[in-house]
mmCIF entry with sequence, helices, sheets and N, C-alpha, C, O atoms, coordinates in Angstrom:
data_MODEL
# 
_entry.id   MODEL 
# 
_entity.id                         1 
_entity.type                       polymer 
_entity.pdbx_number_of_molecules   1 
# 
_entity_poly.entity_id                      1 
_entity_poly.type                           'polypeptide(L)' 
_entity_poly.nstd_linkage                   no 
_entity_poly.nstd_monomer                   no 
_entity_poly.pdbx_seq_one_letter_code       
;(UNK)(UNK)(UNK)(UNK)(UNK)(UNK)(UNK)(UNK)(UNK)(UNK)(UNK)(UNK)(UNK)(UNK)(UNK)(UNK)
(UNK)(UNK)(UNK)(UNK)(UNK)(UNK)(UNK)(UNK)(UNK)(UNK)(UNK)(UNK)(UNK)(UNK)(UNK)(UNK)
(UNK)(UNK)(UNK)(UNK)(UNK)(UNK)(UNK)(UNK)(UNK)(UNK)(UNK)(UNK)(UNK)(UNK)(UNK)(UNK)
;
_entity_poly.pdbx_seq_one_letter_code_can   XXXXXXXXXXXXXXXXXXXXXXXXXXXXXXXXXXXXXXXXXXXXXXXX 
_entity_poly.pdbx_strand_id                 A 
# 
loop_
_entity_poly_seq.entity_id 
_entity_poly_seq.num 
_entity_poly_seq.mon_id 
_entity_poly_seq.hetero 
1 1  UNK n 
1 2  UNK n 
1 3  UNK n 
1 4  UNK n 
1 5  UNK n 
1 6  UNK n 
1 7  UNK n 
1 8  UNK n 
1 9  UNK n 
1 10 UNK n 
1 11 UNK n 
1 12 UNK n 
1 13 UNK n 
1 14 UNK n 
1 15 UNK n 
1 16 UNK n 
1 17 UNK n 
1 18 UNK n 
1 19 UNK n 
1 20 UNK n 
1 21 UNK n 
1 22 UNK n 
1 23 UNK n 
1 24 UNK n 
1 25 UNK n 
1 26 UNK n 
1 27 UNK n 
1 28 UNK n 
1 29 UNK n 
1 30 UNK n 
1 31 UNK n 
1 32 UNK n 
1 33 UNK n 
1 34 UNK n 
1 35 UNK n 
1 36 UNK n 
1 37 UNK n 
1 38 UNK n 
1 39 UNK n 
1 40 UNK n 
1 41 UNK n 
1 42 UNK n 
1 43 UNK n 
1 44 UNK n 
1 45 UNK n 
1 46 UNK n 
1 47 UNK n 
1 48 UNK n 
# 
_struct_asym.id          A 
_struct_asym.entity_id   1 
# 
loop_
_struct_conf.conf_type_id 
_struct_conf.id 
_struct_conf.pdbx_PDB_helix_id 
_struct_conf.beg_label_comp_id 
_struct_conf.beg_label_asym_id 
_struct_conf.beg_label_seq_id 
_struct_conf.pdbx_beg_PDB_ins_code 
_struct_conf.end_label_comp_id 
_struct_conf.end_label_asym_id 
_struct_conf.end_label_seq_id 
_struct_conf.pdbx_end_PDB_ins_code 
_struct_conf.beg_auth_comp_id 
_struct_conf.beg_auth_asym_id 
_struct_conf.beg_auth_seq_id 
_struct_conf.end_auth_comp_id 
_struct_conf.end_auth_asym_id 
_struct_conf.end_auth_seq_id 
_struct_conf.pdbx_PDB_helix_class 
_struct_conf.details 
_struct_conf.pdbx_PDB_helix_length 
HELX_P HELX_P1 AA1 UNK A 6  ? UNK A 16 ? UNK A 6  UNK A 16 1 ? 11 
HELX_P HELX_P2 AA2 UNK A 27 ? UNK A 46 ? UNK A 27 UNK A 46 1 ? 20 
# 
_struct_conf_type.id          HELX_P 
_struct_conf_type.criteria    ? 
_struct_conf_type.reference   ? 
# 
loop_
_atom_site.group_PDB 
_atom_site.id 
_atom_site.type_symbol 
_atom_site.label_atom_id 
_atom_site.label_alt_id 
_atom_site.label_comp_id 
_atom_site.label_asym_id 
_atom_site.label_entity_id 
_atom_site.label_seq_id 
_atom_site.pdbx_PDB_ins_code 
_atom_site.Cartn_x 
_atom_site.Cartn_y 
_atom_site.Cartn_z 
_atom_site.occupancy 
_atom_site.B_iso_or_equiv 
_atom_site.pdbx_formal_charge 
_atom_site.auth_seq_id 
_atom_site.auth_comp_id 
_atom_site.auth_asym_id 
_atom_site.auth_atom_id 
_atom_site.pdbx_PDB_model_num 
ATOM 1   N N  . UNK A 1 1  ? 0.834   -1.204 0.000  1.00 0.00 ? 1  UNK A N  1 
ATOM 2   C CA . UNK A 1 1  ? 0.000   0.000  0.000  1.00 0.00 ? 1  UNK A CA 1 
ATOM 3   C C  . UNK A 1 1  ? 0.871   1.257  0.000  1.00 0.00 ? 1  UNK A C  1 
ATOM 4   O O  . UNK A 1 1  ? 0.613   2.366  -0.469 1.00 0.00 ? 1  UNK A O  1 
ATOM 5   N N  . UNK A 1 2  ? 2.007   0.805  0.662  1.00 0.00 ? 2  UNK A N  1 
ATOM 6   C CA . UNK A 1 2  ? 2.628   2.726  0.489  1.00 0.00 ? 2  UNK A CA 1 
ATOM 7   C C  . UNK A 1 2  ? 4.153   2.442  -0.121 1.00 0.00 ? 2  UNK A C  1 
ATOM 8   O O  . UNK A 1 2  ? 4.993   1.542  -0.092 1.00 0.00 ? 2  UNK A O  1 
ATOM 9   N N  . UNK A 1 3  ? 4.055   3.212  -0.452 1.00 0.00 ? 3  UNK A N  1 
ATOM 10  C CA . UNK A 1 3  ? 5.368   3.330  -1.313 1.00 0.00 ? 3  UNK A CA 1 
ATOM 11  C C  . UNK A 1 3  ? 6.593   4.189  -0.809 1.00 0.00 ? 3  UNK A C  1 
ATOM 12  O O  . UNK A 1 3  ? 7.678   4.461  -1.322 1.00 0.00 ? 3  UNK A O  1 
ATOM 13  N N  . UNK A 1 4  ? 6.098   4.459  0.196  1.00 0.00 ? 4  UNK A N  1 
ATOM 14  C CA . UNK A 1 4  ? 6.821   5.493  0.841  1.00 0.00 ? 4  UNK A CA 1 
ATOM 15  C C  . UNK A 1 4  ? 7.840   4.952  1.820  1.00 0.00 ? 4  UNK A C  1 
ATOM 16  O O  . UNK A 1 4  ? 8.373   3.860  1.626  1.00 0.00 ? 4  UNK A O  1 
ATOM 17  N N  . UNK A 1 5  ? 8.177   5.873  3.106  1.00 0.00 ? 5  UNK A N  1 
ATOM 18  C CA . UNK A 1 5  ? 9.249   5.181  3.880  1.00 0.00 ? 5  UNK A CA 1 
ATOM 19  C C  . UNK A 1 5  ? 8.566   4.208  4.671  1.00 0.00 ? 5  UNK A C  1 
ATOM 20  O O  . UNK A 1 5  ? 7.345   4.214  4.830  1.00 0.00 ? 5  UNK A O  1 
ATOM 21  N N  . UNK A 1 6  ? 9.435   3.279  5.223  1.00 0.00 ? 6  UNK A N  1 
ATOM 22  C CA . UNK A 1 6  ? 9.017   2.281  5.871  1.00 0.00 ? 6  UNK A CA 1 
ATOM 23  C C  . UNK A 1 6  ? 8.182   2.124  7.014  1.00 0.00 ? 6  UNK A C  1 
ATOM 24  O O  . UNK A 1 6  ? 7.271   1.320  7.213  1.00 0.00 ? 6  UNK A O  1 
ATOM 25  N N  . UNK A 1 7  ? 8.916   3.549  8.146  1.00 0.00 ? 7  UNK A N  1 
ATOM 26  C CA . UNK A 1 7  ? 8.539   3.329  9.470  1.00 0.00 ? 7  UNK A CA 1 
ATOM 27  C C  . UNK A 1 7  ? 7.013   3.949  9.206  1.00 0.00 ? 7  UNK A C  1 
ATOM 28  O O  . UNK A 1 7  ? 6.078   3.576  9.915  1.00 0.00 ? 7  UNK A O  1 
ATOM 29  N N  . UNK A 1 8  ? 6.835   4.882  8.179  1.00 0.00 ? 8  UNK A N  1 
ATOM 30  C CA . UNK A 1 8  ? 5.173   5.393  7.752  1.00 0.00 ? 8  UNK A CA 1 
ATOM 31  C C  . UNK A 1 8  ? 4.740   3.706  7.875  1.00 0.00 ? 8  UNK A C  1 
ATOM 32  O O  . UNK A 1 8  ? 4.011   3.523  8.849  1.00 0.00 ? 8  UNK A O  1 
ATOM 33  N N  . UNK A 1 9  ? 5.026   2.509  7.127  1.00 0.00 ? 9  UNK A N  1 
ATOM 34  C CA . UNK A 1 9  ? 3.938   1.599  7.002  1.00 0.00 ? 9  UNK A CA 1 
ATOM 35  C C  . UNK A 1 9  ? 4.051   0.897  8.598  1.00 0.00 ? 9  UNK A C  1 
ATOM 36  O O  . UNK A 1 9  ? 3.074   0.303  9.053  1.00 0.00 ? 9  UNK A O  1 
ATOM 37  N N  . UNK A 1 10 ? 5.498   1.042  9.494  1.00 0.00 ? 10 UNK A N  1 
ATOM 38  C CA . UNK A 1 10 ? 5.305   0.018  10.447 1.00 0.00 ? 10 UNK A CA 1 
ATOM 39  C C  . UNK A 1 10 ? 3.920   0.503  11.660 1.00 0.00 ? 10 UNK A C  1 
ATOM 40  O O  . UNK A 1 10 ? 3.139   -0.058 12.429 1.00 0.00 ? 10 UNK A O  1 
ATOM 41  N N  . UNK A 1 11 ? 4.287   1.970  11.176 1.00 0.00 ? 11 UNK A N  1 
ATOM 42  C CA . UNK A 1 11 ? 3.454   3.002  12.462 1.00 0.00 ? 11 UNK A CA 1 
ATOM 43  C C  . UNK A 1 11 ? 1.938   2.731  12.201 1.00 0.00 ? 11 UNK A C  1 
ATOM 44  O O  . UNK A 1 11 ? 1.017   2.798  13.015 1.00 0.00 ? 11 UNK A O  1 
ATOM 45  N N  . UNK A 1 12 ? 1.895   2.389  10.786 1.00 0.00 ? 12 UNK A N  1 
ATOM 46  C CA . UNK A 1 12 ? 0.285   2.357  10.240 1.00 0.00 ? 12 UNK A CA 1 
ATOM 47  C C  . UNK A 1 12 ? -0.295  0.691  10.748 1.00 0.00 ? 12 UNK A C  1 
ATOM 48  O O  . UNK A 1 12 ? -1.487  0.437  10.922 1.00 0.00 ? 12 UNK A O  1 
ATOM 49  N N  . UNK A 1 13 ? 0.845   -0.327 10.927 1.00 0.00 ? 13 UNK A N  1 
ATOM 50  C CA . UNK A 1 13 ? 0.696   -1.635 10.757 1.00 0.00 ? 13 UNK A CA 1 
ATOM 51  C C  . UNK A 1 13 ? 0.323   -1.740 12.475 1.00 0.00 ? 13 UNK A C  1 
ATOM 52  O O  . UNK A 1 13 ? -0.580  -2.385 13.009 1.00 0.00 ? 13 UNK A O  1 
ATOM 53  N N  . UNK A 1 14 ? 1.201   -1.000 13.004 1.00 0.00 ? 14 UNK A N  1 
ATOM 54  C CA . UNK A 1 14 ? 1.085   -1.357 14.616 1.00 0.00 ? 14 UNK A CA 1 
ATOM 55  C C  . UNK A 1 14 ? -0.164  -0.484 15.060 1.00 0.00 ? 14 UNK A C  1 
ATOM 56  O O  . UNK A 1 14 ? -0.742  -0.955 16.039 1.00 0.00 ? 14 UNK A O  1 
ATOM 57  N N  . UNK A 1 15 ? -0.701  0.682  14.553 1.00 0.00 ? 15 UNK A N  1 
ATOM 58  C CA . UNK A 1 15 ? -1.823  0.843  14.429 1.00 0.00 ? 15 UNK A CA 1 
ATOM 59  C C  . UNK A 1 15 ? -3.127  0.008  14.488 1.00 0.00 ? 15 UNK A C  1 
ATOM 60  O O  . UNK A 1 15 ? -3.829  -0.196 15.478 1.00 0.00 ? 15 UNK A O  1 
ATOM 61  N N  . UNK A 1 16 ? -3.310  -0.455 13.153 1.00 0.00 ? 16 UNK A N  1 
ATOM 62  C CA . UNK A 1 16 ? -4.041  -1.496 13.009 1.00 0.00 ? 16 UNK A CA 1 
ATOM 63  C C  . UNK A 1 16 ? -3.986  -3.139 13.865 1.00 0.00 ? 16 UNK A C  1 
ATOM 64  O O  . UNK A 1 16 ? -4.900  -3.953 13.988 1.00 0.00 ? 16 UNK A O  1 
ATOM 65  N N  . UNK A 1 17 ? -2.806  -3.200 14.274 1.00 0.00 ? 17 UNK A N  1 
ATOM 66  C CA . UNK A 1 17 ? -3.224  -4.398 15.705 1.00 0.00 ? 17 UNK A CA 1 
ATOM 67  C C  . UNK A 1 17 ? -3.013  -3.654 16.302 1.00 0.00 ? 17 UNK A C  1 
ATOM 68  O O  . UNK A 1 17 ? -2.309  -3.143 15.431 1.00 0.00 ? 17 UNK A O  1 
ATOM 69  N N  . UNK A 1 18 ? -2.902  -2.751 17.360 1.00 0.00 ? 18 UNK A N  1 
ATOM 70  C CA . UNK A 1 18 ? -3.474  -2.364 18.331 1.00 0.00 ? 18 UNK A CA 1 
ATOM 71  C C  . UNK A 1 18 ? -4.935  -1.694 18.267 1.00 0.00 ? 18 UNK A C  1 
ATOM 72  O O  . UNK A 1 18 ? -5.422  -1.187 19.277 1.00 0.00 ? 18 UNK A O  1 
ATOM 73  N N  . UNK A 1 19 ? -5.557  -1.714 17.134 1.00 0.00 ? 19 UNK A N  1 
ATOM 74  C CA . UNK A 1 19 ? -7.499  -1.586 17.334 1.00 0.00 ? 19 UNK A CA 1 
ATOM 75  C C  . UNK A 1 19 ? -7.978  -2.761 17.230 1.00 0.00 ? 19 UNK A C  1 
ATOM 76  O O  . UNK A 1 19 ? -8.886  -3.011 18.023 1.00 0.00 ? 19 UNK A O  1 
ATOM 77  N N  . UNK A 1 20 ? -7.541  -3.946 16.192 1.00 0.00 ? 20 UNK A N  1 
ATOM 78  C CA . UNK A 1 20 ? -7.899  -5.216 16.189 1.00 0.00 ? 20 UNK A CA 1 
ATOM 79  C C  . UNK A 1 20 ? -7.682  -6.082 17.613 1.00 0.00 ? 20 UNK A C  1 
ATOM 80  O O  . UNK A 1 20 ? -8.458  -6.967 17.975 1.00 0.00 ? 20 UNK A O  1 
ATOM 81  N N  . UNK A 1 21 ? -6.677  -5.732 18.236 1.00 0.00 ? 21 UNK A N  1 
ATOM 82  C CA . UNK A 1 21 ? -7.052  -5.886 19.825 1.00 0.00 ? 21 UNK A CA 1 
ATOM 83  C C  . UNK A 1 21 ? -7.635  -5.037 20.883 1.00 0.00 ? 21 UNK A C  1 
ATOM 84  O O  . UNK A 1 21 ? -7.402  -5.285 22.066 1.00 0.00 ? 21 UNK A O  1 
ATOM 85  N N  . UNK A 1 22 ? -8.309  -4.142 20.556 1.00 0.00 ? 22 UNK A N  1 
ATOM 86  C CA . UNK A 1 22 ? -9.003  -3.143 21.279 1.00 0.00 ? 22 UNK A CA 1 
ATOM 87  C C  . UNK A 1 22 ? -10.458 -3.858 20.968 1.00 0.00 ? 22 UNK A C  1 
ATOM 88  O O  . UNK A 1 22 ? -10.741 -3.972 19.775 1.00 0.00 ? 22 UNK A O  1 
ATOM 89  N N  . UNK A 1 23 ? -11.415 -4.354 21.949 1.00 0.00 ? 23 UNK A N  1 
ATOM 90  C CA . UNK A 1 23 ? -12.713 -4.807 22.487 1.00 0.00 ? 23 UNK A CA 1 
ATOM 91  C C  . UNK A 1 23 ? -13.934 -3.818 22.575 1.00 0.00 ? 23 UNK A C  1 
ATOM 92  O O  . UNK A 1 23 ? -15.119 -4.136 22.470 1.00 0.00 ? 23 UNK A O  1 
ATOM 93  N N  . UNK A 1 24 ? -13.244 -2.120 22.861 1.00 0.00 ? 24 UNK A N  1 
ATOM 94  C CA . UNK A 1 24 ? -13.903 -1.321 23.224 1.00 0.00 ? 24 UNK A CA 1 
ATOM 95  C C  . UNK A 1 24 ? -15.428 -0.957 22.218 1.00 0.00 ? 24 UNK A C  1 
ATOM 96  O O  . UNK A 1 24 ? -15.521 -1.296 21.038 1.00 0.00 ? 24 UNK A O  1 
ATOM 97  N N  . UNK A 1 25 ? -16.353 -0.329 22.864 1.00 0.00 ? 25 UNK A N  1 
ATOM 98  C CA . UNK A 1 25 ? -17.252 -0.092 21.898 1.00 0.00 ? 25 UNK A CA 1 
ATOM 99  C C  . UNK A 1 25 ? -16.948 1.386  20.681 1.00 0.00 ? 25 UNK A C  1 
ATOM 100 O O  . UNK A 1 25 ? -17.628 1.846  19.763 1.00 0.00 ? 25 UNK A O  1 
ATOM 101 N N  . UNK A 1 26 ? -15.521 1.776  21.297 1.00 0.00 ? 26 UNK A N  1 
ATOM 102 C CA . UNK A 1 26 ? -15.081 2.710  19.839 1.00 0.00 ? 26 UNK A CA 1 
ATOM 103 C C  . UNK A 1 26 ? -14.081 1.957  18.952 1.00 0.00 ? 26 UNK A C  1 
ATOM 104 O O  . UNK A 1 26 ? -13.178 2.521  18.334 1.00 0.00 ? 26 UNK A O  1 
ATOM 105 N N  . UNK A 1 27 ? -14.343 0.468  18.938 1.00 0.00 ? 27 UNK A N  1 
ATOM 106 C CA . UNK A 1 27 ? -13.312 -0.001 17.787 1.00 0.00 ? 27 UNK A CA 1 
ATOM 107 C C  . UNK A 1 27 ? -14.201 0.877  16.369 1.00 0.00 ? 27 UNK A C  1 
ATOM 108 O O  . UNK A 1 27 ? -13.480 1.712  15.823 1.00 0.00 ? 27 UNK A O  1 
ATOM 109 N N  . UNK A 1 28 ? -15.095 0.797  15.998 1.00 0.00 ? 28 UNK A N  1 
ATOM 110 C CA . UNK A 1 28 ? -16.031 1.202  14.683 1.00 0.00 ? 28 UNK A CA 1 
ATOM 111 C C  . UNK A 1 28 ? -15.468 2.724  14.858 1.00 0.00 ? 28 UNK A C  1 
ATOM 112 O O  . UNK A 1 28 ? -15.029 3.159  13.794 1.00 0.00 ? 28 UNK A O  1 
ATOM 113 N N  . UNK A 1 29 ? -15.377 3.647  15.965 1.00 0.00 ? 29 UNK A N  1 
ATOM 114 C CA . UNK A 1 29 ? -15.043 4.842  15.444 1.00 0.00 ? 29 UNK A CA 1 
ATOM 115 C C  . UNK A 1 29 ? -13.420 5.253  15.440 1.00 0.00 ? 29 UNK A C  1 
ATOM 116 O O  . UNK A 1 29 ? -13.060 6.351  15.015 1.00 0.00 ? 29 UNK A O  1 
ATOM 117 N N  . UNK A 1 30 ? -12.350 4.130  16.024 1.00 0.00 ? 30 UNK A N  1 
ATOM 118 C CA . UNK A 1 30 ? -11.335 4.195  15.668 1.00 0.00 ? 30 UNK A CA 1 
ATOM 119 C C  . UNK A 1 30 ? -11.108 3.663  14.350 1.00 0.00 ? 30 UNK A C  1 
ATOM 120 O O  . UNK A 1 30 ? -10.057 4.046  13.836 1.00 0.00 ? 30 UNK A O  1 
ATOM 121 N N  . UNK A 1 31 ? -11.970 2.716  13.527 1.00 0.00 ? 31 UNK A N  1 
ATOM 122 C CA . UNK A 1 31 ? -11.346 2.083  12.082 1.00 0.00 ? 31 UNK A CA 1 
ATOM 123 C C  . UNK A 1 31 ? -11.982 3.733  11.289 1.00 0.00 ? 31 UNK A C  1 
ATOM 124 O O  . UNK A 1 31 ? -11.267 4.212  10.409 1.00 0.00 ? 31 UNK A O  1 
ATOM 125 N N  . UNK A 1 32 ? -12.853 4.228  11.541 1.00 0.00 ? 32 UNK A N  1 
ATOM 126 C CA . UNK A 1 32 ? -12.960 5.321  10.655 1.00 0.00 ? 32 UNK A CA 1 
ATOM 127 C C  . UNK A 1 32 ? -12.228 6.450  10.653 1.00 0.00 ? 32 UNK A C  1 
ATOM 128 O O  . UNK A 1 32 ? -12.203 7.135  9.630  1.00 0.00 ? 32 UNK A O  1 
ATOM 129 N N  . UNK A 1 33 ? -11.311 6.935  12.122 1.00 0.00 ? 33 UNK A N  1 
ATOM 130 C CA . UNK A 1 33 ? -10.612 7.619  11.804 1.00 0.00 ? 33 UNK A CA 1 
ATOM 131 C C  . UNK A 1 33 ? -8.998  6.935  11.217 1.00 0.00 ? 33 UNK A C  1 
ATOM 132 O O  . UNK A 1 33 ? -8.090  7.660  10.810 1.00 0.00 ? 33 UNK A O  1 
ATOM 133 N N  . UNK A 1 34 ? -8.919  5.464  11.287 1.00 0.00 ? 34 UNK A N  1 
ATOM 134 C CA . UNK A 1 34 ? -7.877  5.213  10.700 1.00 0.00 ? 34 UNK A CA 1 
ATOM 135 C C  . UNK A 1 34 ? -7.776  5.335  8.848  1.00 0.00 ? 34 UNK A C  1 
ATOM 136 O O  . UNK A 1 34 ? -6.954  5.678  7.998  1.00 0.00 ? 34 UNK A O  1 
ATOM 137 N N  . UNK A 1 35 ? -8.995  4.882  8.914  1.00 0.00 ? 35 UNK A N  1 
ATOM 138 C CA . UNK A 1 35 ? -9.759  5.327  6.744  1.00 0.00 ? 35 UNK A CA 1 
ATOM 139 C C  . UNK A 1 35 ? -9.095  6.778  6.409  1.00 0.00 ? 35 UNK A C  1 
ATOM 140 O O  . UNK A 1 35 ? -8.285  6.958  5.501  1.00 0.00 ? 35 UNK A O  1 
ATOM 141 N N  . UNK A 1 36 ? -9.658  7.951  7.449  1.00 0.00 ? 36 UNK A N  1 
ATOM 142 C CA . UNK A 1 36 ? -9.020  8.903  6.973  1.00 0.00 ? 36 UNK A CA 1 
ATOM 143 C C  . UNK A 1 36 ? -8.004  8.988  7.404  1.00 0.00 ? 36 UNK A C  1 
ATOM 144 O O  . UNK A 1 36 ? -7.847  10.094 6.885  1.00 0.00 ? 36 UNK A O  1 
ATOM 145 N N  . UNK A 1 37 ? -6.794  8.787  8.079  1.00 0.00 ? 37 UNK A N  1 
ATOM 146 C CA . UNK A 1 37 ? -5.584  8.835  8.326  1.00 0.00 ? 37 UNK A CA 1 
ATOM 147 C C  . UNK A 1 37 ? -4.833  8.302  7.255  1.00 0.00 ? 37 UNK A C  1 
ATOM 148 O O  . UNK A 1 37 ? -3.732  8.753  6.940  1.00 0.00 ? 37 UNK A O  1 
ATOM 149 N N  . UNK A 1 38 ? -5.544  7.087  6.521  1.00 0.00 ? 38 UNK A N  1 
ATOM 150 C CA . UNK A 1 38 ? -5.157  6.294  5.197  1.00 0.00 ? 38 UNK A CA 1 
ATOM 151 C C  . UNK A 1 38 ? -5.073  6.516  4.157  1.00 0.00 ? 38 UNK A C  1 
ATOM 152 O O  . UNK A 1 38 ? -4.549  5.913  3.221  1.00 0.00 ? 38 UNK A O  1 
ATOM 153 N N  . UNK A 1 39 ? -5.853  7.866  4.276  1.00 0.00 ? 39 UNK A N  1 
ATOM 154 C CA . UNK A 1 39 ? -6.747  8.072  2.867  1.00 0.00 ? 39 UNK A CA 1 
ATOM 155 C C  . UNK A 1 39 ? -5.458  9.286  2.654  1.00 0.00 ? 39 UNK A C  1 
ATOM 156 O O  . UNK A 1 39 ? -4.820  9.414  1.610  1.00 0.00 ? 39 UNK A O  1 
ATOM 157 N N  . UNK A 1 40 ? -5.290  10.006 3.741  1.00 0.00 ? 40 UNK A N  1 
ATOM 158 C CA . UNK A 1 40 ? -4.665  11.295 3.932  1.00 0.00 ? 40 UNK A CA 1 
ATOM 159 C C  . UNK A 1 40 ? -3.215  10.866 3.430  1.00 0.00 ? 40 UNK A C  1 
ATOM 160 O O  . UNK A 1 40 ? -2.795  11.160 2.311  1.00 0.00 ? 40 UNK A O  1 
ATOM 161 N N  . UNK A 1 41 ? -2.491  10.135 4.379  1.00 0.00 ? 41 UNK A N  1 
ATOM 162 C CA . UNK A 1 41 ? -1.014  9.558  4.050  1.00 0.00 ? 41 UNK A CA 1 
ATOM 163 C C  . UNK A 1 41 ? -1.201  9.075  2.515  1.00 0.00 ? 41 UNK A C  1 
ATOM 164 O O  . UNK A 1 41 ? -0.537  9.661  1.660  1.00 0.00 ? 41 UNK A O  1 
ATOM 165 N N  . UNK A 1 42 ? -2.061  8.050  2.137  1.00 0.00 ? 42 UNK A N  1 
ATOM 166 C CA . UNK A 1 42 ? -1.526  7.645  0.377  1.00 0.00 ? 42 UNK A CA 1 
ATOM 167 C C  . UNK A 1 42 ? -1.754  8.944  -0.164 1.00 0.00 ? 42 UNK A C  1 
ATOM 168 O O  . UNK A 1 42 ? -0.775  9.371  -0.777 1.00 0.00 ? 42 UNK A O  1 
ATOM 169 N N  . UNK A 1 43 ? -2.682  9.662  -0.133 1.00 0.00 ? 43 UNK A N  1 
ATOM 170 C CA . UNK A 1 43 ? -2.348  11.010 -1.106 1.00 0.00 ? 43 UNK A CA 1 
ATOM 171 C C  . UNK A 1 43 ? -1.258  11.367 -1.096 1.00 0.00 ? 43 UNK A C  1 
ATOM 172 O O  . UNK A 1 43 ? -0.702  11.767 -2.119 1.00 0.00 ? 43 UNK A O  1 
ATOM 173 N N  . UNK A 1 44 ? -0.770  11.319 -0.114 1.00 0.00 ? 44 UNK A N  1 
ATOM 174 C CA . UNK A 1 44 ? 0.416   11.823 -0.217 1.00 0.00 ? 44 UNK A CA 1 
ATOM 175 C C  . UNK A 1 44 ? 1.748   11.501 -0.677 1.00 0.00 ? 44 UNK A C  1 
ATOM 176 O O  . UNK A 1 44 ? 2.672   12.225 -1.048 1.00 0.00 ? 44 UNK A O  1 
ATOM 177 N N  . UNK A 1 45 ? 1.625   10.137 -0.557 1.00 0.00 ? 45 UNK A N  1 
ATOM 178 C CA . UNK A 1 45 ? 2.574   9.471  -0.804 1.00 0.00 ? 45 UNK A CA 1 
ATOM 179 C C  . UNK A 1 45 ? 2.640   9.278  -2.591 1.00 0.00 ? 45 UNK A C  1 
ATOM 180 O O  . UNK A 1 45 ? 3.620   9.147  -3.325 1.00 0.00 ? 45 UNK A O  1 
ATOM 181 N N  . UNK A 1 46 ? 1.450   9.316  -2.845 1.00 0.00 ? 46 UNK A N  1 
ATOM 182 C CA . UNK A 1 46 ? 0.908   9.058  -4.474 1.00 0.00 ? 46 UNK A CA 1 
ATOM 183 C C  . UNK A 1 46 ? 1.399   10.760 -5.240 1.00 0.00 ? 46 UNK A C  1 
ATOM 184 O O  . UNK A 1 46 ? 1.468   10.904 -6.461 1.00 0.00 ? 46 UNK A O  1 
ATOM 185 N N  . UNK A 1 47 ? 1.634   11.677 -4.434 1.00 0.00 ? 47 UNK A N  1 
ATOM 186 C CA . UNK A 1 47 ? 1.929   13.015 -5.076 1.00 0.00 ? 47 UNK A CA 1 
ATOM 187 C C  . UNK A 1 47 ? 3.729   13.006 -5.491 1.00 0.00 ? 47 UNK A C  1 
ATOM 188 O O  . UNK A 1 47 ? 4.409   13.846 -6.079 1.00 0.00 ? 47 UNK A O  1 
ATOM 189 N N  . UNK A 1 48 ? 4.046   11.812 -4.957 1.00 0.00 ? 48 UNK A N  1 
ATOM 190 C CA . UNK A 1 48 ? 5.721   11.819 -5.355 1.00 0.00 ? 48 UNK A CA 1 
ATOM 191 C C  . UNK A 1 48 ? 6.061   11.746 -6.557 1.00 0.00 ? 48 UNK A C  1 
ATOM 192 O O  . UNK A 1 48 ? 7.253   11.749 -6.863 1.00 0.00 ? 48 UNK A O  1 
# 
C-alpha cells in the first residue's frame, strides 16, 4: 500500500493491531478515523 518510507507503514501496521485488539465499543469509530488517516497519508505518498 505505500510506497513510501518504511517506518510510515510500520506506524500504520502497529496501528491497526493495536485496534484489532481493542474490544472497546469505539473499535467502529477508531477504524474510521484510521480510513481517513489512510486516505490522507496515500495522497500523499501518491503526489511523489
Amino acid at each position: 500500500m505505500f510506497l513510501g518510507k518504511s517506518d510510515d507503514e510500520a506506524g500504520y501496521l502497529s496501528f491497526i493491531f493495536s485496534v484489532s485488539r481493542n474490544k472497546s465499543p469505539n473499535l467502529l469509530a477508531n477504524a474510521n478515523q484510521m480510513t481517513h488517516f489512510d486516505m490522507n497519508r496515500m495522497q500523499k505518498v501518491d503526489r511523489k
